[in-house]
C-alpha positions as a Markdown table, in Angstrom:
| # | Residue | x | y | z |
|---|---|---|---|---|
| 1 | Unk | 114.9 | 106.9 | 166.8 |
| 2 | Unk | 118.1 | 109.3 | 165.7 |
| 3 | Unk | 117.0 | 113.2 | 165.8 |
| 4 | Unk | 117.8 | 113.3 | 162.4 |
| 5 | Unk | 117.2 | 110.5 | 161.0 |
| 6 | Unk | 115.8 | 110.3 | 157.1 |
| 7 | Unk | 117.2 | 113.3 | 156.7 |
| 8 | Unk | 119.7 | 114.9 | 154.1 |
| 9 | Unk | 122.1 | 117.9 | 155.4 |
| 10 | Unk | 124.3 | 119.5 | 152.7 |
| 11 | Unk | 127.1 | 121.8 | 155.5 |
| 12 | Unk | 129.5 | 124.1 | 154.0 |
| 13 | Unk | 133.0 | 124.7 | 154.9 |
| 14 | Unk | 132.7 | 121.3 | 156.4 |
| 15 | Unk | 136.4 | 120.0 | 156.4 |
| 16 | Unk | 137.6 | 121.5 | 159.7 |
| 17 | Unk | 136.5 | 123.4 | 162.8 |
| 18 | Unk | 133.0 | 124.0 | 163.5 |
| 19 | Unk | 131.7 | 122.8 | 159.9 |
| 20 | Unk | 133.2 | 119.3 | 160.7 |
| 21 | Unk | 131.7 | 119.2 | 164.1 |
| 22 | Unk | 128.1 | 120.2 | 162.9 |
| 23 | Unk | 128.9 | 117.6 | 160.2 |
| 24 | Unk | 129.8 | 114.8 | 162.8 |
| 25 | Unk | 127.2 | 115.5 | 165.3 |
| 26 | Unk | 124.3 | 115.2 | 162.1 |
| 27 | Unk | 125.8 | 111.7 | 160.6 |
| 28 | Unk | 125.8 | 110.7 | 164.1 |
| 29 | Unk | 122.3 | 111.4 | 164.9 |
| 30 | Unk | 121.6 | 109.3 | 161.6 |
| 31 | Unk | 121.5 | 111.9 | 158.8 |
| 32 | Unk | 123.1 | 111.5 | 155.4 |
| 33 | Unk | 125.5 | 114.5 | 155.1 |
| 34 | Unk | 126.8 | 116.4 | 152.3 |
| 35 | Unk | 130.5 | 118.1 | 153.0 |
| 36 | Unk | 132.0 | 120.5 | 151.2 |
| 37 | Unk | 135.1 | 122.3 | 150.8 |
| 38 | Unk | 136.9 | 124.4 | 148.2 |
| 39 | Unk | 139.4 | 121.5 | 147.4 |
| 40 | Unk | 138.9 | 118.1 | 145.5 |
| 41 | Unk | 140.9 | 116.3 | 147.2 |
| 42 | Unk | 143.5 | 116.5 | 149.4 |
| 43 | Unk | 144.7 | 115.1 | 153.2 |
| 44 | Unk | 142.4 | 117.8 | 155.0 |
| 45 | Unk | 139.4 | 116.5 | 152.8 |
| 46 | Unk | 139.8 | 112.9 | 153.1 |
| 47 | Unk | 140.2 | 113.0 | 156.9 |
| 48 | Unk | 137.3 | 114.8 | 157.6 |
| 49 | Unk | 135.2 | 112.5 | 155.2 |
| 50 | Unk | 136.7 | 109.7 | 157.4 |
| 51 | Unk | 135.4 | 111.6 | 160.3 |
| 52 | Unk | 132.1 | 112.2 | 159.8 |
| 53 | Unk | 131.7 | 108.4 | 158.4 |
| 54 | Unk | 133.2 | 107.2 | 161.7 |
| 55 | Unk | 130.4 | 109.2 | 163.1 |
| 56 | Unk | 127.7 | 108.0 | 161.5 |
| 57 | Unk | 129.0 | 104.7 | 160.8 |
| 58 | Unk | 128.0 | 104.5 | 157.3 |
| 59 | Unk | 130.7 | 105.9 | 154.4 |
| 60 | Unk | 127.6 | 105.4 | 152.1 |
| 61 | Unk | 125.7 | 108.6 | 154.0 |
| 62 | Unk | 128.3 | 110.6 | 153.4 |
| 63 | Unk | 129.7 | 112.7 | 150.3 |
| 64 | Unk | 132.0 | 115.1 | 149.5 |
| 65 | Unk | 132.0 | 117.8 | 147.1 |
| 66 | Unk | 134.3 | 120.8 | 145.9 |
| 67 | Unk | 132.5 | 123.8 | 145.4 |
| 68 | Unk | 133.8 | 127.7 | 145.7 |
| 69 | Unk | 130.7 | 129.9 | 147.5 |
| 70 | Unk | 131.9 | 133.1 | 146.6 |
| 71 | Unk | 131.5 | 131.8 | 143.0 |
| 72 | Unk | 127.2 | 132.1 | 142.2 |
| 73 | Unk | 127.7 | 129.4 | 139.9 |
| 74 | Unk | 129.3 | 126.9 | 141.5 |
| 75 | Unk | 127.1 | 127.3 | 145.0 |
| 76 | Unk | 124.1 | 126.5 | 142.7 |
| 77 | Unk | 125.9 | 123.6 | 141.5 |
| 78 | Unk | 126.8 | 122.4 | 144.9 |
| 79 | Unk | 122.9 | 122.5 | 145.9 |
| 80 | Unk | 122.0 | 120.6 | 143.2 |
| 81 | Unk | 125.0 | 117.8 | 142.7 |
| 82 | Unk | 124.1 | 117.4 | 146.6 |
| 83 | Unk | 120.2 | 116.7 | 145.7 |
| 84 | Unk | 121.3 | 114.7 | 142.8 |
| 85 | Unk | 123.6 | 112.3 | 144.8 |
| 86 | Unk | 121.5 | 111.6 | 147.8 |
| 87 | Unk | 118.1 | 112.9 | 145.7 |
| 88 | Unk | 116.5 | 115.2 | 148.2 |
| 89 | Unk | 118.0 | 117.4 | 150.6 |
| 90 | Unk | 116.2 | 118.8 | 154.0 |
| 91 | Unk | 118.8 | 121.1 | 155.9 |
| 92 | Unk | 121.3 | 123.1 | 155.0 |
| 93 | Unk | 124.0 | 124.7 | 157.3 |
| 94 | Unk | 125.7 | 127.7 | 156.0 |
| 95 | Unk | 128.9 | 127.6 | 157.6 |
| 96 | Unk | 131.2 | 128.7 | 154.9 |
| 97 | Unk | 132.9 | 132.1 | 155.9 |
| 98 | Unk | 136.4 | 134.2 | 156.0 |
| 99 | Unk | 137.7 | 137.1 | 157.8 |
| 100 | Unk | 140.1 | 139.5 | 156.8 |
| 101 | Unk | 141.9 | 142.0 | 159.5 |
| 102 | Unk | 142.7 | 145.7 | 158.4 |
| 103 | Unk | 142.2 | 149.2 | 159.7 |
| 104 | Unk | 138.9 | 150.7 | 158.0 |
| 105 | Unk | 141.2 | 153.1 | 155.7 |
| 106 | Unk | 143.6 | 150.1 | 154.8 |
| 107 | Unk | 140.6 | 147.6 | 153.4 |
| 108 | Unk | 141.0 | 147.0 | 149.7 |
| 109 | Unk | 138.0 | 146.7 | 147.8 |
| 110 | Unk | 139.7 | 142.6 | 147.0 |
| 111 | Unk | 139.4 | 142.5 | 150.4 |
| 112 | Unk | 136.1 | 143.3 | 150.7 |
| 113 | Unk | 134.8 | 141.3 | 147.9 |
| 114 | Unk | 136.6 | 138.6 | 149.3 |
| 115 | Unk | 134.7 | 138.5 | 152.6 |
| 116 | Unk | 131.3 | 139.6 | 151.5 |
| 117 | Unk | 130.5 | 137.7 | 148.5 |
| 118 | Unk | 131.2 | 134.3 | 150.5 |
| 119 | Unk | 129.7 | 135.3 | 153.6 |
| 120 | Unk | 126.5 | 136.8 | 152.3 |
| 121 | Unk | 126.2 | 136.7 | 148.7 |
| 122 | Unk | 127.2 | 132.5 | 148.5 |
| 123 | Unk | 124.8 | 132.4 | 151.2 |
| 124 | Unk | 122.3 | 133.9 | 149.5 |
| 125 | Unk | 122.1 | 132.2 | 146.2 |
| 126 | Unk | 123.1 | 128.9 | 148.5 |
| 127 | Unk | 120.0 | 128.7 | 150.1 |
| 128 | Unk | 118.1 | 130.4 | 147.4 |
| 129 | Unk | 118.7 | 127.0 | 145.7 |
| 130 | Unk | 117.7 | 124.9 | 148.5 |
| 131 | Unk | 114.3 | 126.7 | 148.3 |
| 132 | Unk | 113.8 | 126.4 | 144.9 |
| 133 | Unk | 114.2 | 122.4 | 146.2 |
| 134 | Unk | 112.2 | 122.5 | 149.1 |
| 135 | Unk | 109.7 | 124.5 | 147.1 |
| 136 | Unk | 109.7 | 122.3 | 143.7 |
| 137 | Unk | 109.0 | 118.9 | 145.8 |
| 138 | Unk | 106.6 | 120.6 | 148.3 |
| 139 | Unk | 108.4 | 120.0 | 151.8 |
| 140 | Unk | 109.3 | 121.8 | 154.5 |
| 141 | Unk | 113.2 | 122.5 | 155.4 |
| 142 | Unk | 115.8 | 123.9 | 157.7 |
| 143 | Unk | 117.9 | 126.5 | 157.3 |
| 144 | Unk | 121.0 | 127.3 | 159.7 |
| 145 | Unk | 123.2 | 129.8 | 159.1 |
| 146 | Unk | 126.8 | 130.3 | 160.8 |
| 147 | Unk | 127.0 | 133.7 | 161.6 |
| 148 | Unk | 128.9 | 135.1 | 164.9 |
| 149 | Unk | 128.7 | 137.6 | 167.6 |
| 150 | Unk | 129.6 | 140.1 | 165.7 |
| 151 | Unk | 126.4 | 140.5 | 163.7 |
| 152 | Unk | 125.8 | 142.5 | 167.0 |
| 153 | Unk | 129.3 | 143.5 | 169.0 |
| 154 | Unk | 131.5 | 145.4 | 167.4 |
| 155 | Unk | 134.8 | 144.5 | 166.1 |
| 156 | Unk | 137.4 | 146.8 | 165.0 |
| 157 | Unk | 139.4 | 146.1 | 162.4 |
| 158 | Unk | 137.3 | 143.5 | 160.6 |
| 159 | Unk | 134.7 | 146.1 | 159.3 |
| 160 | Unk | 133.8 | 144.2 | 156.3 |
| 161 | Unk | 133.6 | 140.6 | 158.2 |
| 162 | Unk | 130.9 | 142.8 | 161.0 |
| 163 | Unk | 129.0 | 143.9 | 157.9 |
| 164 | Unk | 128.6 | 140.7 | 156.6 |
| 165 | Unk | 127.3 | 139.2 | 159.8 |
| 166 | Unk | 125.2 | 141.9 | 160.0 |
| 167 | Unk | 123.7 | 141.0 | 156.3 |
| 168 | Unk | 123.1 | 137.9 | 157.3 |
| 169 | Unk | 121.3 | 138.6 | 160.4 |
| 170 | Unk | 118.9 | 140.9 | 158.7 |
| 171 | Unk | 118.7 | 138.5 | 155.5 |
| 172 | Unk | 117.8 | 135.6 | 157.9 |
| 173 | Unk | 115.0 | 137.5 | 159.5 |
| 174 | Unk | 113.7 | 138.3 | 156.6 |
| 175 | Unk | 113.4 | 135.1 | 154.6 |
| 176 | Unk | 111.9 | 133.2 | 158.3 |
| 177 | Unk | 109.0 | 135.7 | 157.6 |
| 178 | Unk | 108.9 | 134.8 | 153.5 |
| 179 | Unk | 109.5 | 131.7 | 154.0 |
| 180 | Unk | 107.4 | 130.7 | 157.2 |
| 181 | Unk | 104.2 | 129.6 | 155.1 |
| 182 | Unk | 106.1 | 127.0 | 153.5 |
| 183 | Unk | 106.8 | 125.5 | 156.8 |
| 184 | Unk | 110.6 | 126.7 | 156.4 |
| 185 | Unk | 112.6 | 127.4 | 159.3 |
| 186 | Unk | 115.6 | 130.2 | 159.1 |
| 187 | Unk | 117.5 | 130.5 | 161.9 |
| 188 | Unk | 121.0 | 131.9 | 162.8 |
| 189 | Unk | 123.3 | 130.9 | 165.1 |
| 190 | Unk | 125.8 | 133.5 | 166.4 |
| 191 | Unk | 129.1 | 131.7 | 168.2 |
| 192 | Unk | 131.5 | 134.0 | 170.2 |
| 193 | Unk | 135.0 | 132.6 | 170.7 |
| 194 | Unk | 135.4 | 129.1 | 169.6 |
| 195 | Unk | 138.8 | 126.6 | 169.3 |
| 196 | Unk | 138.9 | 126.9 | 165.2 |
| 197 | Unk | 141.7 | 126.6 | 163.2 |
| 198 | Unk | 140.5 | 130.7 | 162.3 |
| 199 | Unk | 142.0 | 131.6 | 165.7 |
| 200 | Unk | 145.3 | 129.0 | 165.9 |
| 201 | Unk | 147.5 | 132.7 | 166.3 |
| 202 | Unk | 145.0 | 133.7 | 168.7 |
| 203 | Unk | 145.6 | 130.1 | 170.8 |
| 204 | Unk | 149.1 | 130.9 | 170.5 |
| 205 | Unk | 149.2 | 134.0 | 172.5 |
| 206 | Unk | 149.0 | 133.4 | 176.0 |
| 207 | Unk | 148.4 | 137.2 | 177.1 |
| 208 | Unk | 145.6 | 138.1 | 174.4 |
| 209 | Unk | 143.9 | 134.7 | 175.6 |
| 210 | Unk | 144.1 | 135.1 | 178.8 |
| 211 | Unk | 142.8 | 138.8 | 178.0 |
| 212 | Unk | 139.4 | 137.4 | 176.1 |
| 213 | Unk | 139.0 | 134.8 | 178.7 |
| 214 | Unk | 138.2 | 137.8 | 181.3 |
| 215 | Unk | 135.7 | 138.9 | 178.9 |
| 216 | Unk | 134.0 | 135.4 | 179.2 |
| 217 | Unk | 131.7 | 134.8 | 182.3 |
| 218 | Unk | 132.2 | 130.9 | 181.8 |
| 219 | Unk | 135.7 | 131.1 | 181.4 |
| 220 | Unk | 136.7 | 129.4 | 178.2 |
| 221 | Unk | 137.1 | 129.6 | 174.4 |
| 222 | Unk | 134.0 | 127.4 | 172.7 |
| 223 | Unk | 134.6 | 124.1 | 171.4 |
| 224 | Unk | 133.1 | 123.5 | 167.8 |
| 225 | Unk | 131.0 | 120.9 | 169.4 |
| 226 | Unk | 128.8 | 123.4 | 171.3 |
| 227 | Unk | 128.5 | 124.9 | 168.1 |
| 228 | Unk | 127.6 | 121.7 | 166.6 |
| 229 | Unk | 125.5 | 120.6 | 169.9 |
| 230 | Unk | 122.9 | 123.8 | 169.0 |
| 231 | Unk | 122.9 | 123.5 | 164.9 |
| 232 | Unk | 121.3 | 119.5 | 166.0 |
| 233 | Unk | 118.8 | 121.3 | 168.0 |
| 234 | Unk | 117.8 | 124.2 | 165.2 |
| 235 | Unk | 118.1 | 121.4 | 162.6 |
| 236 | Unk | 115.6 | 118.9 | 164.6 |
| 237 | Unk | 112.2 | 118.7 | 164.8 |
| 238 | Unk | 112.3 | 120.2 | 168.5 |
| 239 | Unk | 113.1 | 123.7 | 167.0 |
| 240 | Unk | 110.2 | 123.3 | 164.8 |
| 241 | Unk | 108.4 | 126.3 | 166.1 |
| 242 | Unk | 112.2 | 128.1 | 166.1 |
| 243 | Unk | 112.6 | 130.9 | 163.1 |
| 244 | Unk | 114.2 | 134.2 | 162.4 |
| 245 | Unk | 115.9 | 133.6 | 165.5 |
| 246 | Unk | 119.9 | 134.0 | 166.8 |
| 247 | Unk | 121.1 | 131.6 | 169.1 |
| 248 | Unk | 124.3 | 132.8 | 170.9 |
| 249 | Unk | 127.0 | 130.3 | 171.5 |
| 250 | Unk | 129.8 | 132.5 | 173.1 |
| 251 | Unk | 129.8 | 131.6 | 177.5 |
| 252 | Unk | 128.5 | 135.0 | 177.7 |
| 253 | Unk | 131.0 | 136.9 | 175.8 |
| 254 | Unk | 128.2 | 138.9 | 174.7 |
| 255 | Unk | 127.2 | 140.3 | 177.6 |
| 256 | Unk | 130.5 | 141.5 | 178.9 |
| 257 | Unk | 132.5 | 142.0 | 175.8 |
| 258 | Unk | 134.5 | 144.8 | 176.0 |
| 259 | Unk | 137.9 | 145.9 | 173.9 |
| 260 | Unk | 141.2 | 145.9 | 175.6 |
């Protein structure tokens, strides 16, 4: 039997990078899979539906919808279109994120706004609709939020992008408490450098590469399918004694990060 199968996964951001590899490595280990993106449709979109049906071999277990998370409304909609389609939905992967680069005095509060209401606040009122779910049907669920080393290291310039990682560490410790009883597992999981289209200048740059690989005992950028590899685990019923926990994906960046 597939680690996932019977089960319903609604990921976010889910039409490149590590949101299409989580999305993948689900409708491959037989679970019906929800993307989402903020576009209707478009080249981007339709590959990466094409993608995670080739996966999971079945372009009926998978859907697409549009949705903006830094809009309340339309992450509630997303939730529940998502339930509606497929009519029940068991994990959900918060994956949806941005980060802007400025000097602490230069950051605009558009800027700000920008980053925090979809990393924390779409998040929150994301799963907070997936619980009223979970709740309203009586089942248990997963919960796996995309957060990044930088809930803990700091990173200058990007002030606003470390705060809301750091929101959303302390947010998923608190609901795996609250929502333990229910039999509803919160977990984060915190990736250090990884091959996504958020770094392409990064890739680009031989010297500042070459420079972060130093800082990595294993000696390599991520690949979005580790990422992936440990959202199967969290979202399987192996990690079913797994909550309000972090789960660092970064080859040890961590440990000996340090800024050049």
């Amino acid at each position: 039997m597939k680690a996932l199968e019977s089960k319903t996964a609604l990921v976010t951001g889910s039409t490149q990078g590590i949101g299409l590899a989580i999305a993948e490595r689900f409708a491959k280990e037989g679970a019906r899979v929800v993307l989402n993106g903020r576009h209707t449709d478009d080249e981007k979109t339709r590959q990466a539906v094409q993608a995670a049906q080739t996966a999971g071999g079945s372009a009926d277990a998978i859907h697409y919808i549009a949705a903006d998370l830094s809009n309340t409304a339309d992450a509630q909609r997303l939730v529940r279109d998502a339930i509606a389609h497929f009519g029940q939905l068991d994990i959900l992967v918060n994956n949806a994120g941005v980060e802007t680069r400025a000097a602490f005095e230069d950051v605009t509060e558009a800027d700000y706004d920008r980053v925090l209401e979809l990393n924390l606040k779409g998040i929150f009122f994301t799963t907070q609709t997936f619980v009223q779910h979970l709740r309203s049907t009586k089942r248990s669920g997963k919960i796996i939020n995309i957060s990044s080393v930088h809930e803990e290291v700091a990173f200058p310039h990007f002030a606003a992008y470390c705060a809301s990682k750091g929101g959303l560490k302390m947010l998923m410790r608190d609901l795996a408490v609250e929502l333990g009883p229910e039999g509803i597992t919160v977990n984060n999981i915190a990736p250090g450098a990884i091959e996504t289209p958020i770094n392409t200048a990064l890739l680009h740059d031989e010297a500042k590469l070459a420079s972060l690989r130093a800082n990595i005992p294993l000696g390599r950028l991520g690949k979005p399918e580790d990422v992936a590899a440990a959202a199967l685990f969290l979202a399987s019923a192996d990690a079913d004694y797994v909550t309000g926990a972090s789960l660092v994906v970064d080859g040890g960046l961590m440990r000996n990060y340090h800024e050049q």
